[in-house]
C-alpha positions as CSV (number, residue, x, y, z in Angstrom):
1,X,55.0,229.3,323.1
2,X,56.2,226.2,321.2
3,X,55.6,224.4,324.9
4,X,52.7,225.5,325.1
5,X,51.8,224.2,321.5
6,X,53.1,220.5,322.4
7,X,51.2,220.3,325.4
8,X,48.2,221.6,323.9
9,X,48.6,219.1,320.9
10,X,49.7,216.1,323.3
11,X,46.0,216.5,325.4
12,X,43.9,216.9,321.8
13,X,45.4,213.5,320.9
14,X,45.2,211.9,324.6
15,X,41.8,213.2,324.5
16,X,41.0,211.8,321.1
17,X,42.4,208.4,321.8
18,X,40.2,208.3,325.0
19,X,37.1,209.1,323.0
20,X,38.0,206.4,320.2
21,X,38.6,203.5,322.6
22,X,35.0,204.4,324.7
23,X,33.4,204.6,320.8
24,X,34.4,201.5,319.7
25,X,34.5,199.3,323.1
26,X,30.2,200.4,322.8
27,X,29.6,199.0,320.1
28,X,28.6,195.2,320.3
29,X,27.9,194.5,316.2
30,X,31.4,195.1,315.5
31,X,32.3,191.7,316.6
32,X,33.5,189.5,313.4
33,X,31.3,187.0,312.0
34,X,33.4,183.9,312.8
35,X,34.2,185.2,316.7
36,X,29.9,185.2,316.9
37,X,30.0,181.8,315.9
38,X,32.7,180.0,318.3
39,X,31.8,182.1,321.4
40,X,28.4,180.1,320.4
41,X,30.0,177.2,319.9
42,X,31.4,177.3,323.1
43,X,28.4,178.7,325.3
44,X,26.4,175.4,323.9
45,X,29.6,173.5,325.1
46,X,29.6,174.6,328.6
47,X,25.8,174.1,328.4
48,X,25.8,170.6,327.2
49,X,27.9,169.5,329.7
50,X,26.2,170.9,332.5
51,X,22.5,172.0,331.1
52,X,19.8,174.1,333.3
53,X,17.6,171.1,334.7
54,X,14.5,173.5,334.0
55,X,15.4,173.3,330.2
56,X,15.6,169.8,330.5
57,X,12.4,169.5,332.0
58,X,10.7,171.8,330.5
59,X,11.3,169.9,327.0
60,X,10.5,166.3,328.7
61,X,7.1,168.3,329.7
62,X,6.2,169.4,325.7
63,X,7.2,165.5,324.8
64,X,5.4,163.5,327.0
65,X,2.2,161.3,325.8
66,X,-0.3,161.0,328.4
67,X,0.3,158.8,331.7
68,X,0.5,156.5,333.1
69,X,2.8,155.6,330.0
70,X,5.2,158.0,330.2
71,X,6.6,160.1,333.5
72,X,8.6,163.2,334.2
73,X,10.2,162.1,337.8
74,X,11.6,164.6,339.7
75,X,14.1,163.4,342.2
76,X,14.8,165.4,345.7
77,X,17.2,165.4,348.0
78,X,19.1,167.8,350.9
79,X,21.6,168.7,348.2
80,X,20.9,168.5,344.1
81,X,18.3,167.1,342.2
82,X,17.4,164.7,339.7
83,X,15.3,164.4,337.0
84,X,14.5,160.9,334.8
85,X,12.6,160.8,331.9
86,X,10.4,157.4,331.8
87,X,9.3,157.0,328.3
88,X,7.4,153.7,326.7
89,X,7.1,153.4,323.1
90,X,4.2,151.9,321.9
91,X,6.2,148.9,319.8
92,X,5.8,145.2,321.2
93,X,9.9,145.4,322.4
94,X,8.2,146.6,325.8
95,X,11.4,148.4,326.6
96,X,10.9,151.7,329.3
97,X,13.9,154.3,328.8
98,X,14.7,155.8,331.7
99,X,16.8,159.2,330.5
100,X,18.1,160.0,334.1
101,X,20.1,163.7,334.6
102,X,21.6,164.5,338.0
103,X,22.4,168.2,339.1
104,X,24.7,169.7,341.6
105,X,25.6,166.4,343.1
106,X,29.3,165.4,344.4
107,X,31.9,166.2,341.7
108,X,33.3,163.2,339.6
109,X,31.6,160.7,342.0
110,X,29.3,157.9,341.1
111,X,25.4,157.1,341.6
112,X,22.5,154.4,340.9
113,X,19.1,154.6,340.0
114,X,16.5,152.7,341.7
115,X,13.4,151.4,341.7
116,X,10.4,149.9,343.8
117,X,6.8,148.9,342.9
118,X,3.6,148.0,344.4
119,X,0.5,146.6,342.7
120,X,-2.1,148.8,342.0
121,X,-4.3,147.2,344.3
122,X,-2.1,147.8,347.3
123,X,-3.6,150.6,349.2
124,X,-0.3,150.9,351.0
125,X,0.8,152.4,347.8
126,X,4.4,152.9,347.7
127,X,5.3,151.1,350.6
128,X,8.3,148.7,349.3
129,X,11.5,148.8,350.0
130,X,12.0,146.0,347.8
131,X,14.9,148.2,345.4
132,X,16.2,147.0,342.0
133,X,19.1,149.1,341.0
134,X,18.3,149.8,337.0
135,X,20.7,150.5,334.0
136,X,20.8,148.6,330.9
137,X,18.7,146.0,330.7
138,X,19.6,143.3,333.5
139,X,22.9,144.9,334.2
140,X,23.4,147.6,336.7
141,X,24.6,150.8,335.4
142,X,26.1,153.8,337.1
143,X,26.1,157.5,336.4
144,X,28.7,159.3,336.8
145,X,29.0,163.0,337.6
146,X,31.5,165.6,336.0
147,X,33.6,168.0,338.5
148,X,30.5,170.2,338.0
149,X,28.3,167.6,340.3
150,X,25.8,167.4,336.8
151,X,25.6,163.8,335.5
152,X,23.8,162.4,332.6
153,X,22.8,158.4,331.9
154,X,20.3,156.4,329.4
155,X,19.3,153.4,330.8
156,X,16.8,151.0,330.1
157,X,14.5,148.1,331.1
158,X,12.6,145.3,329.5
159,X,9.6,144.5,330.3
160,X,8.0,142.3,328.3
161,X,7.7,139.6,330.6
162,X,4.9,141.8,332.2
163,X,1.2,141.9,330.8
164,X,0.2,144.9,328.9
165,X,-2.1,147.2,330.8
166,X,-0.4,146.1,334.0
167,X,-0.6,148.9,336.7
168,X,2.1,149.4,339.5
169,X,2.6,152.0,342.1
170,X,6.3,153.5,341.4
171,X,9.1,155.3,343.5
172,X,12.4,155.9,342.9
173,X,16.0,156.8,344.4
174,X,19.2,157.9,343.4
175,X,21.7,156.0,345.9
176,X,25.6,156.8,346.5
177,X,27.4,154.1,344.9
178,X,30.1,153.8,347.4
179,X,27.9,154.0,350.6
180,X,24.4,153.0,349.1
181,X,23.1,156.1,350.6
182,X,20.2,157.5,349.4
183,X,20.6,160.6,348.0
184,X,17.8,161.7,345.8
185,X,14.2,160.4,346.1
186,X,10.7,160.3,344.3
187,X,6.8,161.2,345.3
188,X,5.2,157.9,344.4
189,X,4.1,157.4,340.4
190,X,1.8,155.1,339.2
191,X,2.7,153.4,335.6
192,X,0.8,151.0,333.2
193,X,2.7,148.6,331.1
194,X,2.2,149.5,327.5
């Protein structure tokens, strides 16, 4: 009888313990305060070093003044994609920022931003292959991607030895650093000088 007893006693509490562990793994508010806040922490870590590039875009879009001033390029390629953010601000500097983000590209390898314009008058549009690789200022700069394959770069280039109200047909292309393949390219832009 008494072994009975015990092994009636032992399943209650196995039981019991079961039913407590499947109670309390349910419930998600449970979690303390400060755990809520680092596993936050952490998710915006992973995110800001390799963001969703239709988050990125998406906030370039509800930012941009009307063109041809500013332009949301999106660069294309076999593998990845890029996305550079041409913005001019309306001050007499004449300086364009060129916010350039690079997605699922070769791990920890570097790339280069180009450029190539035609007047607005060409009909040929964006026909040149005349490149100028861009970065800061007059000095090329690369960007470098982390072993996700997402890179980030601000660059920059003066202007101001161009007119205001200058028009150009614009294209761009990302280009391996290493081989000077191109990687990444544009649809043709056109862009006045502000």
């Amino acid at each position: 009888m008494k072994t009975n007893l015990f092994k009636a006693a032992f399943f209650g509490m196995v039981i019991l313990f079961f039913l407590s562990v499947i109670t309390f793994s349910c419930q998600k508010e449970n979690i303390p305060e400060d755990t809520k806040s680092s596993s936050a922490s952490n998710d915006q870590n992973v995110q800001s070093e390799d963001p969703a590039p239709e988050s990125i875009i998406a906030k370039a879009e509800a930012e941009a003044a009307t063109a041809p001033y500013n332009l949301n390029v999106l660069l294309l390629g076999n593998r990845g994609l890029g996305f550079l953010k041409f913005r001019q601000n309306p001050d007499t500097a004449r300086v364009i920022n060129l916010d350039t983000w690079l997605f699922h590209l070769k791990p920890n390898h570097t790339y280069l931003l180009q450029r190539a314009v035609n007047p607005i008058a060409d009909p040929t549009q964006c026909s040149s292959t005349a490149w100028l690789t861009l970065g800061l200022g007059l000095t090329p700069q690369a960007i470098h991607t982390n072993r996700f394959g997402f890179g980030f770069q601000p660059l920059w280039r003066n202007v101001s030895s161009v007119a205001r109200g200058t028009a150009f047909y614009i294209h761009f292309q990302i280009i391996d650093s290493l081989t000077s393949q191109t990687v990444l390219t544009s649809d043709c832009n056109t862009f006045a000088v502000r």
